[in-house]
PAZAPA-4460 file (N, C-alpha, C; in steps of 0.05 Angstrom, whole numbers, plus 32768, in hexadecimal, padded with zeros to 4 digits):
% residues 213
    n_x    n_y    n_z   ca_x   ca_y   ca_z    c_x    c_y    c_z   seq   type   mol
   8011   7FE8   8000   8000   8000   8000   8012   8019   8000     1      X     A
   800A   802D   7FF7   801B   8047   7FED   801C   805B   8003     2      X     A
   8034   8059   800E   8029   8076   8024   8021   808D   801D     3      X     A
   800F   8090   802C   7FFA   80AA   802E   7FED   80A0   8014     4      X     A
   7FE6   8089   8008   7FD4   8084   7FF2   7FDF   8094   7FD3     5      X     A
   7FF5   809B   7FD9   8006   80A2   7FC6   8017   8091   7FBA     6      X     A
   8019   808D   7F9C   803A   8081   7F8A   803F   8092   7F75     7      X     A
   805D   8094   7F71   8063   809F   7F5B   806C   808B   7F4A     8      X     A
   8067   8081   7F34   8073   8075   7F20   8086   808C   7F0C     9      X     A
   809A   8077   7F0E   80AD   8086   7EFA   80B7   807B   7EE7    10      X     A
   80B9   807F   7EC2   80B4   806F   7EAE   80D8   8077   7EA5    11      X     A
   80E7   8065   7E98   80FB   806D   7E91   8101   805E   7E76    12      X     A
   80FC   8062   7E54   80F0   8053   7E43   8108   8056   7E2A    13      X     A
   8114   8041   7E22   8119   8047   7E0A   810B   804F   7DF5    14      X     A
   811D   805C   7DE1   810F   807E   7DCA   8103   8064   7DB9    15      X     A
   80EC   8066   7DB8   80D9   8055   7D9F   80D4   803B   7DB1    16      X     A
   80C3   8033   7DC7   80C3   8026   7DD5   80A8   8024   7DE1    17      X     A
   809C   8039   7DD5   8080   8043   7DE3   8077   804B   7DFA    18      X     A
   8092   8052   7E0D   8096   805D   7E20   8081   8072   7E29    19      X     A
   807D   8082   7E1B   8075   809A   7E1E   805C   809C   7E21    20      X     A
   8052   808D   7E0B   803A   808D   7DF9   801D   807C   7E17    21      X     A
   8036   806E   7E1C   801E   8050   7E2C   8024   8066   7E4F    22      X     A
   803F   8078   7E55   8032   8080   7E72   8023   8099   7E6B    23      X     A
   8017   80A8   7E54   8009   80B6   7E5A   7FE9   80AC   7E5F    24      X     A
   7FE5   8092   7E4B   7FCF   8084   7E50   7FCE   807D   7E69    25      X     A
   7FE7   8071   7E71   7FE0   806B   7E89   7FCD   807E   7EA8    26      X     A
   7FD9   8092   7EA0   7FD6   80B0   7EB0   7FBE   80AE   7EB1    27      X     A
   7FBA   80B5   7E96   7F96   80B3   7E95   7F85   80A2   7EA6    28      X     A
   7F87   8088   7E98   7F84   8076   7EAA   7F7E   8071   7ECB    29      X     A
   7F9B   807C   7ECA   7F99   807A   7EF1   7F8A   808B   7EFE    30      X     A
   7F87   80A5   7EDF   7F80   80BF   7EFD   7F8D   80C8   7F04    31      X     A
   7FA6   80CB   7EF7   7FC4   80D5   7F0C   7FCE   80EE   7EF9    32      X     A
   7FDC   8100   7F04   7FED   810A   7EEC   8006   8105   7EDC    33      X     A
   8012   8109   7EC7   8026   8107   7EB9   8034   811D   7EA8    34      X     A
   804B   8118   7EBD   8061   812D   7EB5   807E   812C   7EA4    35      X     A
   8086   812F   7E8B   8095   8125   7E82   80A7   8148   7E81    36      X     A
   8092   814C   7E5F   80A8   816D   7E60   809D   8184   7E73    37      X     A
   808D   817C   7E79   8079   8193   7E83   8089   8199   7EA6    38      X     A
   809F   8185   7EA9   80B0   8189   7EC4   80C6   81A5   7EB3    39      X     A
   80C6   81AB   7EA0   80DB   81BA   7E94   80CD   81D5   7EA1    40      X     A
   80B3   81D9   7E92   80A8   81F3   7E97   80A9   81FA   7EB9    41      X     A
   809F   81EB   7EC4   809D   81E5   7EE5   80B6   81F5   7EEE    42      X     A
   80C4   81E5   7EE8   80E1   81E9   7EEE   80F5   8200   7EEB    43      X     A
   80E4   820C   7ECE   80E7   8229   7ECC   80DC   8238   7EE5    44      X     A
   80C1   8238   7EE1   80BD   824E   7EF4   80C4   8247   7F11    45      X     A
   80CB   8235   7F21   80D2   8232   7F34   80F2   8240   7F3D    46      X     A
   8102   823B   7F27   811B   824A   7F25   8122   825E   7F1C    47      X     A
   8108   826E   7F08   810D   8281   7EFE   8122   8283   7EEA    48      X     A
   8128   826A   7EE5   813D   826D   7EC8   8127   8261   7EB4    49      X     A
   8135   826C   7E99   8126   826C   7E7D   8120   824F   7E77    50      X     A
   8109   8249   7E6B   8102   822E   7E70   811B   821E   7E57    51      X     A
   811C   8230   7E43   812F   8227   7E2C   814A   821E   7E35    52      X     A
   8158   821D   7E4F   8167   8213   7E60   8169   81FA   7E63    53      X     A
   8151   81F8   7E6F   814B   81DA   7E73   8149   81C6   7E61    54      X     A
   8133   81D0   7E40   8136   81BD   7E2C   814C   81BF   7E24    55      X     A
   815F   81C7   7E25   8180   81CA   7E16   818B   81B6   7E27    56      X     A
   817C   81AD   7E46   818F   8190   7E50   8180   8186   7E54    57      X     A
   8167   817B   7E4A   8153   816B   7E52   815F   8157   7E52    58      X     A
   8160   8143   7E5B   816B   8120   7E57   818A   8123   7E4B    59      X     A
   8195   813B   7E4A   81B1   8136   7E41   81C5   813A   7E4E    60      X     A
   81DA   8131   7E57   81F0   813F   7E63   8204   8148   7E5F    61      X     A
   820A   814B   7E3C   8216   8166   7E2F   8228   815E   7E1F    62      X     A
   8233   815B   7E0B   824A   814F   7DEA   825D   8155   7E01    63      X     A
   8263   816B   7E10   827C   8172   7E18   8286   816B   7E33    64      X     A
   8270   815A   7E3F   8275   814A   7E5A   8279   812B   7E54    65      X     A
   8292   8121   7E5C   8296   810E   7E65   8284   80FF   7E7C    66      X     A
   8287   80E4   7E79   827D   80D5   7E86   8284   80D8   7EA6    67      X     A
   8278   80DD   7EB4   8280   80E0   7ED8   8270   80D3   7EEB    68      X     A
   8271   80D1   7F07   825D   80CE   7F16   8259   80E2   7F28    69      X     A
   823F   80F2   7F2B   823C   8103   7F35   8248   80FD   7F5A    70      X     A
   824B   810D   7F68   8249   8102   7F85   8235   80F6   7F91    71      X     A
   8219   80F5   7F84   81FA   80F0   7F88   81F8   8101   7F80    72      X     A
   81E6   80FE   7F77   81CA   810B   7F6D   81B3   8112   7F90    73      X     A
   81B5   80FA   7FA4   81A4   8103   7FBA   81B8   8119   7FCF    74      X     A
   81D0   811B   7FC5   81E0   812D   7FD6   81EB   813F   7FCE    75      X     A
   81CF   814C   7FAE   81E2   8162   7FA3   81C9   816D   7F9C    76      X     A
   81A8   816E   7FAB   819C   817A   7F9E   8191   8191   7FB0    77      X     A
   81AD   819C   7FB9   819E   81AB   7FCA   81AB   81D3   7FBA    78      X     A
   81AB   81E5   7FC3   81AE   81FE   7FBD   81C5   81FE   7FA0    79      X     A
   81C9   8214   7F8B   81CF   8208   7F78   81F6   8210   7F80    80      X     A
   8204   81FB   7F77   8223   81FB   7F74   8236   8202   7F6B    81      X     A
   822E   8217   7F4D   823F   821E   7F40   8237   8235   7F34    82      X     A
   8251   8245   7F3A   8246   826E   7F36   823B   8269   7F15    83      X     A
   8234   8256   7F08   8220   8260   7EF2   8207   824A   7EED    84      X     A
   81FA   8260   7EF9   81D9   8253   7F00   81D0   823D   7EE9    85      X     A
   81DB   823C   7ED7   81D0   822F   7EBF   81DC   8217   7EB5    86      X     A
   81EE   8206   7ECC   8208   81F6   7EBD   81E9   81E4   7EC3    87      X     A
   81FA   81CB   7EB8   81E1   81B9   7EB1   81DF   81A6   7ED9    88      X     A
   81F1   81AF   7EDE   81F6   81A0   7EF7   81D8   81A9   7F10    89      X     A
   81D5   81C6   7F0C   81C2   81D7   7F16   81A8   81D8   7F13    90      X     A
   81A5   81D5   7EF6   818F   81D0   7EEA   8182   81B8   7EED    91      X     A
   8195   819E   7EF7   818F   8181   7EF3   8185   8187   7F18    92      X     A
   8191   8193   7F28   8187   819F   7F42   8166   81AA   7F47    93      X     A
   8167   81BB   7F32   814B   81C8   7F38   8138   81B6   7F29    94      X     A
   813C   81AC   7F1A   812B   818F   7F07   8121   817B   7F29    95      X     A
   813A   8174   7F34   8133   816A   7F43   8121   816D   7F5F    96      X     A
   812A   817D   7F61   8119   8189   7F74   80F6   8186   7F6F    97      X     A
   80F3   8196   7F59   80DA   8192   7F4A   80CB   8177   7F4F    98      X     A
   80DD   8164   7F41   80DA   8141   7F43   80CA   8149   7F63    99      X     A
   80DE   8145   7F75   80D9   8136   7F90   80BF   814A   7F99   100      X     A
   80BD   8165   7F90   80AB   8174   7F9D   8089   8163   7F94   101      X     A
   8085   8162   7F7B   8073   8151   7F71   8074   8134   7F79   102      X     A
   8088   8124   7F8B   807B   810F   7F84   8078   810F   7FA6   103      X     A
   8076   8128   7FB6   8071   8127   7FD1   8052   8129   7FD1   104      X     A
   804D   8134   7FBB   802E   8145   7FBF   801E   8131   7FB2   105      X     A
   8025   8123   7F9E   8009   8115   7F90   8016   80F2   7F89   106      X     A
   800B   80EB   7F7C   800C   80CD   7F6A   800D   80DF   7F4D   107      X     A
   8020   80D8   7F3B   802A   80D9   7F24   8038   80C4   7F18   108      X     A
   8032   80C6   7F01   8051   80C4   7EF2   8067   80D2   7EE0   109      X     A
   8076   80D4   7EE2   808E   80DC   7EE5   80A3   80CD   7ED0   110      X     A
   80A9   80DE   7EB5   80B5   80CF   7EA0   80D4   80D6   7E9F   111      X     A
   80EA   80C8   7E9D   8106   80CA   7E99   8119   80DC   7EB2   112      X     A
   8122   80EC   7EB0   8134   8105   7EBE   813B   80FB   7ED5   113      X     A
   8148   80DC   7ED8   8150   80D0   7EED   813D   80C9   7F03   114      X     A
   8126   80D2   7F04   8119   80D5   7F1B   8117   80C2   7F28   115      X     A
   8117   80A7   7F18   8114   808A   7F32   812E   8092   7F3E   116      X     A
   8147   80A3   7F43   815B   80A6   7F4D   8157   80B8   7F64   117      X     A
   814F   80D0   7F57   8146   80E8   7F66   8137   80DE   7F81   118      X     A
   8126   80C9   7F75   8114   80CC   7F8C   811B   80B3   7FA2   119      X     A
   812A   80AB   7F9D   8140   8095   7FB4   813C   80AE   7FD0   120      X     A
   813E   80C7   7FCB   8148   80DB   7FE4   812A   80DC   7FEE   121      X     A
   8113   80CE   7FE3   80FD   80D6   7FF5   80F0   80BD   7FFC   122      X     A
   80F2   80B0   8013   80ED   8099   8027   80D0   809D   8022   123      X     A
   80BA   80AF   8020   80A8   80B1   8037   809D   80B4   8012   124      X     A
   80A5   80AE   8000   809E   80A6   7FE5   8099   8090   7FD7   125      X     A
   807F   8083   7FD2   8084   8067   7FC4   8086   806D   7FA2   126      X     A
   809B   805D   7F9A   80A7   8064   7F83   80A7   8043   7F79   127      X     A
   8095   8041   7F5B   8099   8032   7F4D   80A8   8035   7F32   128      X     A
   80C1   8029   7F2E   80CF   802B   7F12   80CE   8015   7F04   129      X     A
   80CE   8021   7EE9   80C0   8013   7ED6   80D7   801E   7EB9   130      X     A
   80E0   800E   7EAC   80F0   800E   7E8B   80EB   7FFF   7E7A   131      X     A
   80DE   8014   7E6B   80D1   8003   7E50   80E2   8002   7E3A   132      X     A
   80D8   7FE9   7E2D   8102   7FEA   7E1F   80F4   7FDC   7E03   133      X     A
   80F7   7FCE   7DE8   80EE   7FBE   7DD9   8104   7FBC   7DC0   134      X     A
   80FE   7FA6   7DAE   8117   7F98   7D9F   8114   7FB8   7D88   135      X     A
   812E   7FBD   7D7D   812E   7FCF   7D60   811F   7FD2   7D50   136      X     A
   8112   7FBA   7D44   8101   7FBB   7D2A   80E7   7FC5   7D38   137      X     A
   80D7   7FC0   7D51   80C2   7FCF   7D5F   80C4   7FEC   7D5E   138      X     A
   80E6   7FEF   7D70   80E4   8010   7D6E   80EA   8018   7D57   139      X     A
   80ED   801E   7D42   80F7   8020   7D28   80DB   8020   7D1F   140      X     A
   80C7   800C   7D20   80A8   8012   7D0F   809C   802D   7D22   141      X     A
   80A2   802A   7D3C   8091   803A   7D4E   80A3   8056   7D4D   142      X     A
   80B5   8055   7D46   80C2   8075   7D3A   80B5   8083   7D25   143      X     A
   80B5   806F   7D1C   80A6   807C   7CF6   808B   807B   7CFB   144      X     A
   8074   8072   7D06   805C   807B   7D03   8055   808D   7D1E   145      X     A
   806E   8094   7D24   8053   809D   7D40   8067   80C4   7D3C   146      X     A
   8082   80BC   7D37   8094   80E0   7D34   8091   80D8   7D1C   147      X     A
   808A   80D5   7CFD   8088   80D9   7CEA   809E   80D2   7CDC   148      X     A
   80B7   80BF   7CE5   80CA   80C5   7CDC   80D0   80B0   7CBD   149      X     A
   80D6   80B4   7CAE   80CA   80AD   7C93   80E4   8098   7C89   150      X     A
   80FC   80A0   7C89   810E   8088   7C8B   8116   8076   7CA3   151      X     A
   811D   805F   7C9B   8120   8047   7CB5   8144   8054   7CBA   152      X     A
   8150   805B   7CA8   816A   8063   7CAD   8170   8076   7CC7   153      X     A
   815B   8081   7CC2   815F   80A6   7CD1   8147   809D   7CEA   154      X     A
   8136   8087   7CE8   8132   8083   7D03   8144   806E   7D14   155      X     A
   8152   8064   7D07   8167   805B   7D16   817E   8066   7D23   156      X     A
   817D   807D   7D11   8197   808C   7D17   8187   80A3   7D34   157      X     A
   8178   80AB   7D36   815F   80B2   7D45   8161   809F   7D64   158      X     A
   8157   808D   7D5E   815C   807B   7D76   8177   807B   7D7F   159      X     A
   818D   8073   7D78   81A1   8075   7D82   81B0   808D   7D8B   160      X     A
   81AB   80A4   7D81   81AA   80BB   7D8D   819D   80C2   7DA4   161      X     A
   8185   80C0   7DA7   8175   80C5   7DC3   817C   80AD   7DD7   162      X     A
   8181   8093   7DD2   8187   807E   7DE4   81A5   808D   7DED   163      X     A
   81B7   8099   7DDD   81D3   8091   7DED   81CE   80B0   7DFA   164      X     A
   81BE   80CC   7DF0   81B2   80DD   7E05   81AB   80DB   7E22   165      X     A
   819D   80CC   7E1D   8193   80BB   7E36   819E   80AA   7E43   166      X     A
   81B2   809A   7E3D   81C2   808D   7E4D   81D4   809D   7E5C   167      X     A
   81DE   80B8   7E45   81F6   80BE   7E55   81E6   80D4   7E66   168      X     A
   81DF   80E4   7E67   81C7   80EE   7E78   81C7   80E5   7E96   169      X     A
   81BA   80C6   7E8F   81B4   80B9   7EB2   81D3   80AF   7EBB   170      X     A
   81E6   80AE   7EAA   8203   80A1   7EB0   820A   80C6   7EBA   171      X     A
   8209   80D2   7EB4   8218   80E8   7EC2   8207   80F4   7ED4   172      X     A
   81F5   80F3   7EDB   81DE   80FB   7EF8   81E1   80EC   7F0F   173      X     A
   81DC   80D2   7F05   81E3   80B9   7F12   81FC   80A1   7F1E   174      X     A
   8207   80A4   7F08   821F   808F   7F10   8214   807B   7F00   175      X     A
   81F8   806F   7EFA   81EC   805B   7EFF   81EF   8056   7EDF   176      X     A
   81E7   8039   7ECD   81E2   802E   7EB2   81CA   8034   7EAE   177      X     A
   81C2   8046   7E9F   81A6   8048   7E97   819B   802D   7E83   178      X     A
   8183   8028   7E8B   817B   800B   7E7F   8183   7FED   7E91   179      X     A
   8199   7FF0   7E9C   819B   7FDE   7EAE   8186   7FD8   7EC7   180      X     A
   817C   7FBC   7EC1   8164   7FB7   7EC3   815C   7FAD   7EE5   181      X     A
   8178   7FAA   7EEC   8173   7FA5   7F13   816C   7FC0   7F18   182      X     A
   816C   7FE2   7F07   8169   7FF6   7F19   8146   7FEF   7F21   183      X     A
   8135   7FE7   7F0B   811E   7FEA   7F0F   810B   7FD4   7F13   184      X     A
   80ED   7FE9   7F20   80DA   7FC7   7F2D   80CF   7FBA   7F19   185      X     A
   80CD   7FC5   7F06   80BC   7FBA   7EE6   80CF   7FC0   7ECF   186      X     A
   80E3   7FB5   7EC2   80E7   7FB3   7EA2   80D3   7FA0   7E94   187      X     A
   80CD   7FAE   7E84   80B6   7FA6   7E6D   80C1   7FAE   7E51   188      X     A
   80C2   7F92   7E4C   80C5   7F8A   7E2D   80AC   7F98   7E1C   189      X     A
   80A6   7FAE   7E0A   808F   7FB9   7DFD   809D   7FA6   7DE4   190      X     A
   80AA   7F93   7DDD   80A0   7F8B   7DC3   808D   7F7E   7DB3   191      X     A
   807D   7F72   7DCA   8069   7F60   7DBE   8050   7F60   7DC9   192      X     A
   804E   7F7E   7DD0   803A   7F8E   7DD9   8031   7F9B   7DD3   193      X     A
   8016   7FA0   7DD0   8007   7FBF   7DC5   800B   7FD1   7DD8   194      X     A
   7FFD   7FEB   7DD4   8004   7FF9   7DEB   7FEB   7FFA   7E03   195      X     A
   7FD7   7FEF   7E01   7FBF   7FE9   7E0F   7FD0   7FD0   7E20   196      X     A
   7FD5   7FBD   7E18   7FE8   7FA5   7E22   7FF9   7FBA   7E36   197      X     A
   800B   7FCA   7E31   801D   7FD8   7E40   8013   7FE0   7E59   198      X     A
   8001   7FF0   7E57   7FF1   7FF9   7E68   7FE1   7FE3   7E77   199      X     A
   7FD6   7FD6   7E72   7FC9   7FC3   7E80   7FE2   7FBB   7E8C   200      X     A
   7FF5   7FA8   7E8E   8005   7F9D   7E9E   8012   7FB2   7EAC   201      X     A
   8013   7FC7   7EAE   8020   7FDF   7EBF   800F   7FE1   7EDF   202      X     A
   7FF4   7FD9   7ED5   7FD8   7FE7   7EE5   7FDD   7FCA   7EF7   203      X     A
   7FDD   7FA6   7EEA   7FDF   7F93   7EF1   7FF3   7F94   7F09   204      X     A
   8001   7F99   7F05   801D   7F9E   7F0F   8021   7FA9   7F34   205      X     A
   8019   7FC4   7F28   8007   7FD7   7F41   7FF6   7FCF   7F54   206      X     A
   7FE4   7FBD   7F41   7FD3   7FAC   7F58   7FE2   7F92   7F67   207      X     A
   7FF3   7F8E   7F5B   8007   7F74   7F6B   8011   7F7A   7F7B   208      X     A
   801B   7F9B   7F7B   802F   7F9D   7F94   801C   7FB0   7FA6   209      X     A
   8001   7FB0   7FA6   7FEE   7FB8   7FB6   7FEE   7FD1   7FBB   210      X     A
   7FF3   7FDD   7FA4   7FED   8002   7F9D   7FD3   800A   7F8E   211      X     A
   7FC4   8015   7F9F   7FAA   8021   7F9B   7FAA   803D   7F92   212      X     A
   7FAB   8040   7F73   7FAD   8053   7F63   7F92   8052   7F51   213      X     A
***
């Protein structure tokens, strides 16, 4: 059971995977809200920096950063660290913050920006993680009909661009392998699934581990 009748699910999906697509249904669904970019805007006005800040490091951690491990991420999100308000280090700070402030207050879910990490720093939080992952030729059809993308070349080249985005992203916030599948309570194979299928076993799931959402 969820303390205070609260969970946050947090979705972390490879690009063409249906990730996206199945937790907004899900949202619906539950009755809950869902926050993916809409933590960017948030996050603006909470810090008063330009929201165009934040999409310039959404899920990235920069061509010109090397691979590192942060000191934590739960022991660095506090006041910002470096005399220029805007390094991505700061920004990934006030992102955070945001995260944990929302998942004190409601049941959500909560798509990518480390947050099944983030939210390790809040005990008094039930947090379900979840990575939706599926074989190439899936994501590759589900690139081209759903972003319009018209060659299989350039959605391949597409996917592998946003996947290694995203890896190095949670590898430099974290320390941690993004995709590596002990981080989370549910990896789900979307290859041989619709996205109604997706959703249904998400909700199945929730009811197993006796979360009333």
């Amino acid at each position: 059971m969820a303390v205070n009748g609260r969970v946050v699910i947090t979705i972390d999906r490879q690009y063409g995977s249906g990730g996206r697509i199945t937790s907004k249904r899900l949202a619906e669904e539950l009755g809950i809200p869902f926050y993916d970019e809409e933590i960017l805007k948030m996050t603006s006005e909470e810090s008063a920096i330009g929201e165009q800040y934040f999409r310039l490091a959404d899920e990235k951690a920069g061509n010109n950063l090397l691979y590192r491990i942060v000191g934590g991420v739960r022991d660095s999100l506090g006041a910002p660290t470096s005399k220029k308000l805007t390094s991505k280090e700061n920004l990934f700070r006030f992102q955070s913050e945001v995260i944990r402030k929302l998942a004190r207050e409601q049941s959500c879910i909560i798509m990518g920006r480390c947050a099944d990490y983030v939210l390790e720093a809040e005990p008094e939080v039930d947090v379900v993680r979840l990575f939706v992952y599926a074989d190439m030729p899936t994501r590759i059809r589900r690139v081209m009909e759903v972003d319009g993308v018209l060659e299989e070349d350039e959605a391949i080249k597409k996917i592998k661009r946003i996947d290694r985005e995203r890896r190095e992203y949670y590898k430099y916030f974290t320390g941690r392998e993004w995709g590596d599948m002990t981080l989370y309570d549910l990896p789900i194979n979307a290859t041989n699934l619709t996205l109604d299928q997706l959703s249904e076993l998400v909700k199945f799931y929730m009811h197993l581990r006796g979360f009333q959402v």
